[in-house]
N, C-alpha and C positions, 0 to 999 in steps of 0.2 A: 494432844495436850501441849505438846513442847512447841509442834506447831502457831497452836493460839496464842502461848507465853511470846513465841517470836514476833507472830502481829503488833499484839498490844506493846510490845516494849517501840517496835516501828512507829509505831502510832503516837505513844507517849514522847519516843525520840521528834517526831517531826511536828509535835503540838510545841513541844518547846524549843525546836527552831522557828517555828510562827511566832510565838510570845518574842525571845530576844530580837526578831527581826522587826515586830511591831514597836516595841521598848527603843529599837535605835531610832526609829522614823517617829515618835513621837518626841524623844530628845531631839530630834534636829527642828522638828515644830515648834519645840519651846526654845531652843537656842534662839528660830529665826524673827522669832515673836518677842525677840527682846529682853528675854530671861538671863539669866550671867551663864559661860559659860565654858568653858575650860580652855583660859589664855594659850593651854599648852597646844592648840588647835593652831595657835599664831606663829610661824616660825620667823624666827629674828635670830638670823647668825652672821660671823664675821666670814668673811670669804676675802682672801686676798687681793688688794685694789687691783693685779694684773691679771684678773679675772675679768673676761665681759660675761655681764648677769641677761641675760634675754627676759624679756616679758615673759617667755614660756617656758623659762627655769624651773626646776622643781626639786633639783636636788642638790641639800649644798652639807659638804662634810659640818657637822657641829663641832666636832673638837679640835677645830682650829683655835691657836691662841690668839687674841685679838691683840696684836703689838705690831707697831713700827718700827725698825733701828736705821739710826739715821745721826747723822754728823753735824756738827753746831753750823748754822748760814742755810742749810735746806729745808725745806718742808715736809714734816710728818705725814704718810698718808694713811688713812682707814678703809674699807669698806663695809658695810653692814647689807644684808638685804632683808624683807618685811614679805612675808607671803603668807594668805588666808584664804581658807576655804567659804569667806563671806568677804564682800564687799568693805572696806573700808575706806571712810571718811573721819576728813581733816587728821589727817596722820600726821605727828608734831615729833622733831628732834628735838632734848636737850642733852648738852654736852658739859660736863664740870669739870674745870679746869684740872689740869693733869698737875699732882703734887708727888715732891718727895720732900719728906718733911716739913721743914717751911721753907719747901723752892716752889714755883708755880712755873710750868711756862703758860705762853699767851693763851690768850682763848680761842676756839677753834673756827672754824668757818666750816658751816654745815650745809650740803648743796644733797639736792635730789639729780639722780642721775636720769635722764630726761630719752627720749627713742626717736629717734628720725628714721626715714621709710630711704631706703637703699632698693630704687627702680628696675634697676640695670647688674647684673652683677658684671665682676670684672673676669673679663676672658685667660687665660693660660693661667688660672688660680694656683696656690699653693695647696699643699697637700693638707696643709694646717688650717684653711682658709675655716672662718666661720660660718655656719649654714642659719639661716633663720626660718623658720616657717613663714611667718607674719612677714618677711620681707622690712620688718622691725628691728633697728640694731641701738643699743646705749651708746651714746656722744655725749652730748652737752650736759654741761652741769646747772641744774635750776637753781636760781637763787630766789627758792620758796618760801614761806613760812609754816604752811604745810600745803600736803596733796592729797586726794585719793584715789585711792587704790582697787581698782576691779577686783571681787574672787577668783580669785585661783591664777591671779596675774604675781608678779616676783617685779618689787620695787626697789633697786641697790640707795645706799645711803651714803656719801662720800664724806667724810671730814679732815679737813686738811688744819694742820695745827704748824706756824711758823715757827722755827728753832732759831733763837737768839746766836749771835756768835759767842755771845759773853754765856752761853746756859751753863750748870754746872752738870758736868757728866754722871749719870747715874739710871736711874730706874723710875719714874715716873708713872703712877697710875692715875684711873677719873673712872668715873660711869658713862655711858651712854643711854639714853632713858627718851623710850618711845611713849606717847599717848595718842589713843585714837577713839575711834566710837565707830560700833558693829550695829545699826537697829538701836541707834541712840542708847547703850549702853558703851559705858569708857571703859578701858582698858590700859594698862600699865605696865610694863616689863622694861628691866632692866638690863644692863651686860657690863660689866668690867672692860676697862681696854686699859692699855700700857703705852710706854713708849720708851725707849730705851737711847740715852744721845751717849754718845763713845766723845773721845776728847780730843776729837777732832774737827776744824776749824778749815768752813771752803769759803775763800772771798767770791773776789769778779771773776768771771769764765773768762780763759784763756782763748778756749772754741770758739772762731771766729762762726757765727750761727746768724743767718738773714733771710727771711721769710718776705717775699715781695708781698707786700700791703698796697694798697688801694687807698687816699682820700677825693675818689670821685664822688661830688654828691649826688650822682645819678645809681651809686652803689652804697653809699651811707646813709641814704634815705631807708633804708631798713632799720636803723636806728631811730629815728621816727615814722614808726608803725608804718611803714611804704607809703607813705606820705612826702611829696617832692619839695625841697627848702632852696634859698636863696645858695648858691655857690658861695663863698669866704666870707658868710653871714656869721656873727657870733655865734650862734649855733652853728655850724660849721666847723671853727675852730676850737669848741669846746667838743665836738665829735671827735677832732684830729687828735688833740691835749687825752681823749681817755683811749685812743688807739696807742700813742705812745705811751702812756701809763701803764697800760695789759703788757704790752712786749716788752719795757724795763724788768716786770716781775715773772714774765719766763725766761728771763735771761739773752733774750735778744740785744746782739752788741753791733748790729751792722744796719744799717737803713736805705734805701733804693729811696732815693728823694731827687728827681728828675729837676735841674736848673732849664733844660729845654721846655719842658712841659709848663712848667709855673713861672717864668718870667714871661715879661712883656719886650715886646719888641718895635721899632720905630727905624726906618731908614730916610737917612737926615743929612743934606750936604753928600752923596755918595758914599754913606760910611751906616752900617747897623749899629743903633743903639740898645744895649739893654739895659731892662730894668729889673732887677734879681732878689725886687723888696717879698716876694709873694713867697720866692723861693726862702730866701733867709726866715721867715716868719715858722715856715715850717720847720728848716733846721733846729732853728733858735728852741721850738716844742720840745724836739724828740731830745736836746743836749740838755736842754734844764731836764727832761726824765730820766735822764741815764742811759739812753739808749746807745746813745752814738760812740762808739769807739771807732769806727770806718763811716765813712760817709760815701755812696755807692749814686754816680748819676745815672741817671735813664738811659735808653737808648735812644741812639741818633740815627741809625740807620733801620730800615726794615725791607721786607720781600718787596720787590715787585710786584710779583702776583701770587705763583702758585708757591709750594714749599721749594722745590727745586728752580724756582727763579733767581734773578740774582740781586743783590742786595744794592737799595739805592740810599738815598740820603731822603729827611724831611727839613724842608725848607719854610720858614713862614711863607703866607700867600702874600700874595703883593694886595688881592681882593680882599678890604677888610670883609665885605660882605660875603665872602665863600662857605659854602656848607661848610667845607673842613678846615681848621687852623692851620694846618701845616697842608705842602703838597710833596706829592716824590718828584724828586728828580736822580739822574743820577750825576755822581761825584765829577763828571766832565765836562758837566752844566755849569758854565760861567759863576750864572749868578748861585750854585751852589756853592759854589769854592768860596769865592765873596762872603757869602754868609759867615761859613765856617771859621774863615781866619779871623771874622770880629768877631763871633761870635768865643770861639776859645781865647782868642786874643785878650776880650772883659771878663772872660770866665778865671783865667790866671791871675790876672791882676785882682779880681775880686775873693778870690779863695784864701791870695796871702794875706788882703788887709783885713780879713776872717781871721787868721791866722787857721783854717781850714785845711793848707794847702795838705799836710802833711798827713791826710785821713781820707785824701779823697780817693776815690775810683772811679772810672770812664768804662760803662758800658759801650759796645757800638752798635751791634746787631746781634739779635738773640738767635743761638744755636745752628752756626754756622756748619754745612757739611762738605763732603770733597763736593758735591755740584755749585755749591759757591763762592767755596773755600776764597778763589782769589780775589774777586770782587768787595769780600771781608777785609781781607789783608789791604786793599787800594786802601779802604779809606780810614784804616788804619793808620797807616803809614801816612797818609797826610793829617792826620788829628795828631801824631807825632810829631811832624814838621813845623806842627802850629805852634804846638806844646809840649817840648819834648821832655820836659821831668813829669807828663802825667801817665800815672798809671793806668794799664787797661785791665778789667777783671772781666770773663767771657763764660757764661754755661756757652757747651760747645759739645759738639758731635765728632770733631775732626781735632787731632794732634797736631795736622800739617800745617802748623800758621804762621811759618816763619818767622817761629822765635819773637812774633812781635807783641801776642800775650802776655804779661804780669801775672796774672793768678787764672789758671786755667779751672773751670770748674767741669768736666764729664759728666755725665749721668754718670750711676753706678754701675751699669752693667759695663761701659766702657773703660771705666777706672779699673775695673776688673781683667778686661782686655788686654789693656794696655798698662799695665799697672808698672810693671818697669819702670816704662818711659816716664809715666807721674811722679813714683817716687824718686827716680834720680831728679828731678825739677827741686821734692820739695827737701833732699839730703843733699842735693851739690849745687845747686843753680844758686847764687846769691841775691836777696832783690825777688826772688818768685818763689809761687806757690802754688799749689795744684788741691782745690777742694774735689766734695763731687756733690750732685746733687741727687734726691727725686722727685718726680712729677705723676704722669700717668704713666711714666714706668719707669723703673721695669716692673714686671709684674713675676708671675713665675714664683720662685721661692728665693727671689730678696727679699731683702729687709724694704718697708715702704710704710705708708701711716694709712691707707685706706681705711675704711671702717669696717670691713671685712674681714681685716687681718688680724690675730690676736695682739692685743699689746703690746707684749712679751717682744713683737717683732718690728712695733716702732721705735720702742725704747730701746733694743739693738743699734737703732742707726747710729747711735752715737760711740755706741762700742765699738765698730766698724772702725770710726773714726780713728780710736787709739790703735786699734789690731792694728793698723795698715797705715798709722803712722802721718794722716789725714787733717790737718790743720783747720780743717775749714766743711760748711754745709750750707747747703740752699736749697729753697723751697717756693715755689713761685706763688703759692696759693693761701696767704695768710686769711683775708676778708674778699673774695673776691664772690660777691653775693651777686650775682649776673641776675639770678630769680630769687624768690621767696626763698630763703634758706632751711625756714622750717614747712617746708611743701615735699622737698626733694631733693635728694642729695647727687644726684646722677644730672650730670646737665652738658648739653652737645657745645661743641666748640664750633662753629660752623662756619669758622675762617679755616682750622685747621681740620675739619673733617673727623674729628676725634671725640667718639663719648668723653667723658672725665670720669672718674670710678667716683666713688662716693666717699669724703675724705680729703679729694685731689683739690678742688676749688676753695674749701676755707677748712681753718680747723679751731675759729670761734665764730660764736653765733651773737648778733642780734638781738635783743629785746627791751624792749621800748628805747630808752636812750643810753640800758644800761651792756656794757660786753658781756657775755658768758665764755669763761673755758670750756672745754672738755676733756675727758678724760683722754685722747688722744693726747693734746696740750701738755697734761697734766706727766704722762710718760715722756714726753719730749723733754719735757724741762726736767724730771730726775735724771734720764738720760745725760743730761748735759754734766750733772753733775757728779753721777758716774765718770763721765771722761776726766775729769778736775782729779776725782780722788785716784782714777790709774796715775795719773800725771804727777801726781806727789807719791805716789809709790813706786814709781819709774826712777823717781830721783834717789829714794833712799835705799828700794833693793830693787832693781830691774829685771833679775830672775824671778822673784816672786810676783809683781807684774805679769811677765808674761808668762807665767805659767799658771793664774789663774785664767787669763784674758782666751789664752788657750784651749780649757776647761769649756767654755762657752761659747767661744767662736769659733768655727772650724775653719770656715772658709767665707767668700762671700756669700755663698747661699744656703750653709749651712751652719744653724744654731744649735743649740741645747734649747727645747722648747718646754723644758719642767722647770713648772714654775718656784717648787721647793729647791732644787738645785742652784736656779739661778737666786734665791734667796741667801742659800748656804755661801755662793761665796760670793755673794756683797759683805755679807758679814763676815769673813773671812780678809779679804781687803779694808773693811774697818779693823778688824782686830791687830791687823800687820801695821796698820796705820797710828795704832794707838801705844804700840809698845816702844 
């Protein structure tokens, strides 16, 4: 009997695991057929912006507070992300304006964070480095009006809200308010966010910060849908007018705008003429946007051939018919010399009636090493000769350049290196300065922007800047769309023989004729203004300063990589900042 009672209770026990298992599979028939069905299936939580969210996220803490704090002149940022276990279409942001009392600040600007395909990964990774399945990683910011969304995909939500100088310091709340539709039923949810401004006030960036850009139209043809356009075509210049608009508003004060490249030339009577209207056209863009605090020229020299060749000069052709505009020769070639002294010869005279003079820098040759160190220095030393109040500014591989650099820029592992020698240039030397840059490397566990790397360790690079005392940064890879940008982010150098990481070649994208940020962008430019506010905290308590900068930066290759930490003491240098 006890036997029996234990069947039948088996029996009844696994009848009504059948029934409950049948009751879920027919809820999910009715959910999928279109019936309402429990919002709470939809998660929509705040995740901190120095979070990258993968398409194949799945877990994100809920009880994070959704707040910004942030200083009067900067930009608020948010992150939200959207994940369901059904498909959603036309997924819509609205954002209401953030009030304390009757203060408002502006209204926000709401972008979908958008995934480009990282081909290649990058080799001597960091230990932090981020992994994707999908070979999918978040970048660029969509300026959508909605999207949708795959099941069981994690779609991040960015909104950025501009802080007045004039805001009034205090506490600031708004809603954020999703709508979508699951099987053409809509859906609704809300979330609170804050924003919090301290009374604290960042003007212009002191960090001299210059990102080499590109207005080739055989590379801003990306901005019309890769479609090829007339070279200094009104379109053209209205391409050039919203490149320098985007880098006004991330704080770029430096510009690489080539007189070599963009004037015309004419040899007339035994004397070169130039014509420097194409070049001025462009300065004139980037100063009416703000850009320009340094004005940075091209390079005049390049390799010979291989990397360890040696450095010649580019000369106009004498053939206007020649495949190439310019040829090499090198600096012992007559008619090279010739060139060069008219050529800087109208370059000086035409910078002071600019009144230019006093903002310029003279590239020569990029990233000179000891195998060509001296052949650098030759023609150096005669662009001195020509011009001897212009400045030279150098990314550079070698120290050894007999003192005839101005602003030395190293990569960062070098800077590291040799860090001595840099910072006595940029605490004794008078007249110089020593930045650093990166590129495709270093890699390892610097700090660098790949898209690989977490945030947390582009937005360092500027940190760096203060720890170590660093005036300055460079970046060779603003817009440089060789290929389709949103195809592939990994793209071969195949002068220098060198993948590019993904990250390395641009860090805005393309679409239709309009820029997009990214969220790399987006950490660079608070970065910047991170270094602003050590910099005014340097001035009023310098041990406090550097004993938070300390807290976080260890070294060159070692951070604090928690993200709450690195929150605690930003807000920690607001609150010293505000008393």
């Amino acid at each position: 009997m006890n036997m029996t009672l234990k069947n039948n209770t088996s029996y009844l026990s696994n009848s009504v695991k059948r029934t409950f298992l049948n009751a879920i599979i027919l809820l999910s028939v009715i959910c999928l057929s279109g019936f309402s069905c429990d919002r709470k299936e939809i998660q929509f939580e705040y995740v901190d912006p120095m979070e990258k969210i993968l398409a194949e996220s799945s877990f994100f803490p809920g009880s994070q507070e959704a707040i910004s704090e942030v200083v009067r002149g900067e930009h608020a940022s948010l992150q939200f992300v959207v994940r369901s276990p059904y498909t959603i279409n036309n997924l819509r942001v609205t954002v209401t304006q953030a009030s304390n009392k009757d203060k408002l600040l502006p209204a926000s600007k709401v972008r979908f964070v958008g995934f480009v395909k990282v081909g290649r990964s990058i080799w001597d990774y960091s230990r932090d480095r981020i992994n994707s399945p999908s070979g999918y990683f978040p970048d660029p910011l969509l300026e959508e009006d909605e999207i949708d969304v795959k099941f069981g995909n994690s779609q991040p939500i960015w909104i950025t809200i501009p802080i007045p100088s004039d805001a009034s310091p205090g506490l600031y709340s708004g809603k954020v308010i999703i709508n979508g539709n699951i099987e053409n039923k809509e859906f609704h949810i809300e979330k609170d966010y804050s924003v919090r401004v301290y009374p604290v006030t960042i003007d212009k960036t002191s960090l001299w910060v210059t990102n080499w850009f590109t207005i080739d139209a055989a590379q801003l043809k990306w901005m019309n849908r890769g479609e090829d356009f007339e070279s200094f075509s009104p379109q053209h210049w209205e391409y050039i007018r919203k490149l320098a608009k985007m880098m006004a508003e991330y704080r770029q004060n430096s510009a690489r705008i080539s007189p070599l490249d963009l004037s015309d030339f004419a040899f007339i009577n035994g004397k070169w003429q130039v014509d420097f209207s194409r070049f001025d056209k462009v300065v004139e863009i980037f100063i009416q946007e703000g850009v320009i605090g340094r004005l940075e020229g091209g390079h005049i020299g390049t390799r010979e051939s291989n990397w360890d060749s040696q450095f010649v000069v580019r000369v106009p052709s004498v053939d206007r018919n020649a495949e190439n505009r310019f040829e090499k020769l090198p600096l012992s070639n007559e008619r090279a010399q010739q060139f060069y002294v008219d050529f800087f010869t109208s370059l000086k005279q035409h910078l002071k009636e600019k009144g230019w003079e006093g903002s310029y820098l003279q590239y020569i040759a990029d990233e000179p090493t000891s195998s060509n160190v001296q052949s650098y220095v030759e023609i150096a030393r005669f662009v001195k000769q020509v011009y001897p109040e212009i400045k030279i500014i150098e990314a550079t591989h070698s120290k050894d350049l007999e003192d005839i650099v101005d602003i030395y820029v190293p990569q960062l592992d070098f800077m590291n290196k040799d860090y001595d020698f840099y910072n006595n240039i940029n605490k004794n030397s008078e007249g110089k300065e020593a930045w650093f840059y990166t590129c495709l490397s270093p890699k390892g566990e610097y700090a660098n922007r790949f898209i690989e790397l977490p945030l947390l360790k582009t937005r360092y690079i500027h940190w760096l800047n203060f720890k170590y005392n660093i005036p300055g940064y460079l970046h060779w890879g603003l817009n440089h769309w060789r290929t389709d940008p949103w195809d592939e982010q990994t793209s071969i150098n195949y002068e220098g023989g060198n993948i590019l990481p993904g990250g390395d070649s641009w860090i805005i994208y393309p679409q239709g004729d309009k820029l997009l940020s990214s969220i790399r962008f987006e950490a660079m430019r608070d970065g910047i203004v991170d270094y602003e506010l050590f910099k005014m905290l340097e001035k009023k308590d310098p041990e406090a300063a550097r004993d938070i900068i300390d807290k976080v930066i260890y070294s060159y290759t070692r951070y604090d990589n928690n993200i709450a930490a690195f929150r605690e003491h930003r807000r920690k240098l607001m609150e010293l900042l505000s008393e």
